[in-house]
N, C-alpha and C positions, 0 to 999 in steps of 0.2 A: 380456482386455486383455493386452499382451504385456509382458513386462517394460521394454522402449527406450519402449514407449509410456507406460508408468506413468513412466517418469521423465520423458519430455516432459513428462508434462500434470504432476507435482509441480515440474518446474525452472518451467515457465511460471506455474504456483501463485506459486510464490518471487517470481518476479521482478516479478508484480502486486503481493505485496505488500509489497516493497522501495519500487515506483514512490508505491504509500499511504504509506509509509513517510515518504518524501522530502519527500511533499506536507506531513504532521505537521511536520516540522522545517522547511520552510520556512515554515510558514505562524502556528509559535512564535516561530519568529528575526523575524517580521515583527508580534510582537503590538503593539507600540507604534511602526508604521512608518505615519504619517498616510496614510490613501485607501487600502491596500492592500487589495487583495479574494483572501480566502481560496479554494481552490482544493480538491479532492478527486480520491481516483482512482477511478476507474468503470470497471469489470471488463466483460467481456463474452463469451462464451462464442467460440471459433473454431472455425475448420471443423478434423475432426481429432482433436478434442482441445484442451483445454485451455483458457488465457484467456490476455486481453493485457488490459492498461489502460492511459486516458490521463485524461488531467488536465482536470477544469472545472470552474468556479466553482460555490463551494458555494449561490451564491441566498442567503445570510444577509443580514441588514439590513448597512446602513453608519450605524452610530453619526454623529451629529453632534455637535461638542464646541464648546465656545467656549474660548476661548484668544484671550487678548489684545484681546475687546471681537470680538473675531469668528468665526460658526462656520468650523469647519473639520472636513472628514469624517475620520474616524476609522479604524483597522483591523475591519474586520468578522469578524477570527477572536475563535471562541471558545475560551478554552481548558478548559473540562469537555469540552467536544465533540472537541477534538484530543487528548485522554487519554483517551478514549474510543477514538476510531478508530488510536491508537496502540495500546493493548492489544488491540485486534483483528486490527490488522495484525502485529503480533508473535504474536499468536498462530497467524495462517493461515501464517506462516516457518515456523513452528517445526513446524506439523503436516508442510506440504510438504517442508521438509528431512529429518525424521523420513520422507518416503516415497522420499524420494532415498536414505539411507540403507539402507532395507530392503530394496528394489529392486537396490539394489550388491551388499548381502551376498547375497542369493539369487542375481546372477551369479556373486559369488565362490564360493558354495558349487556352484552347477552345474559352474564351472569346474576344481573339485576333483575332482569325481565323477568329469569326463571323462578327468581325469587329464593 
């Protein structure tokens, strides 16, 4: 694999899991937002190289609550489950940045040699 390649497929890394990311905080800022349906990123392999993600419904239950002498459906996020997938997805940043970087340094140092 080439080095432009390794950094595609660590930038594309990144930015899956940024899109995880987003879904985690959207889906906290909505933990007490009645009927809201939590949401996930799902990665997928692309031609090439690397991965892309998009967003969909994580299938969790939808709580029902009473309030007021009436049910009313609930936020179906979890949040052990989004501190979960939050330290996951912080973690897969972190490894893919760490390969954006190494990848950099090895062209700067190629670019040394050549002079």
């Amino acid at each position: 694999m080439s080095i432009l390649s390794t950094m595609a497929v660590a930038g594309s890394g990144a930015r899956a899991a940024s899109v995880a990311l987003g879904a985690v905080a959207h889906n906290v800022a909505n933990l007490n937002t009645d009927g809201f349906q939590a949401s996930r990123a799902v990665a997928r392999e692309v031609a090439g190289g690397g991965v892309e993600a998009r967003l969909a419904p994580t299938g969790a239950p939808t709580p029902m609550l009473l309030r007021d002498g009436e049910l009313v459906a609930g936020s179906n996020t979890d949040l052990v489950t989004e501190t979960v997938n939050s330290a996951v997805a912080t973690a897969c940043y972190r490894v893919n940045l760490r390969m954006l970087s190494e990848a950099s340094s090895q062209i700067g140092t190629l670019l040394d040699i050549m002079g």
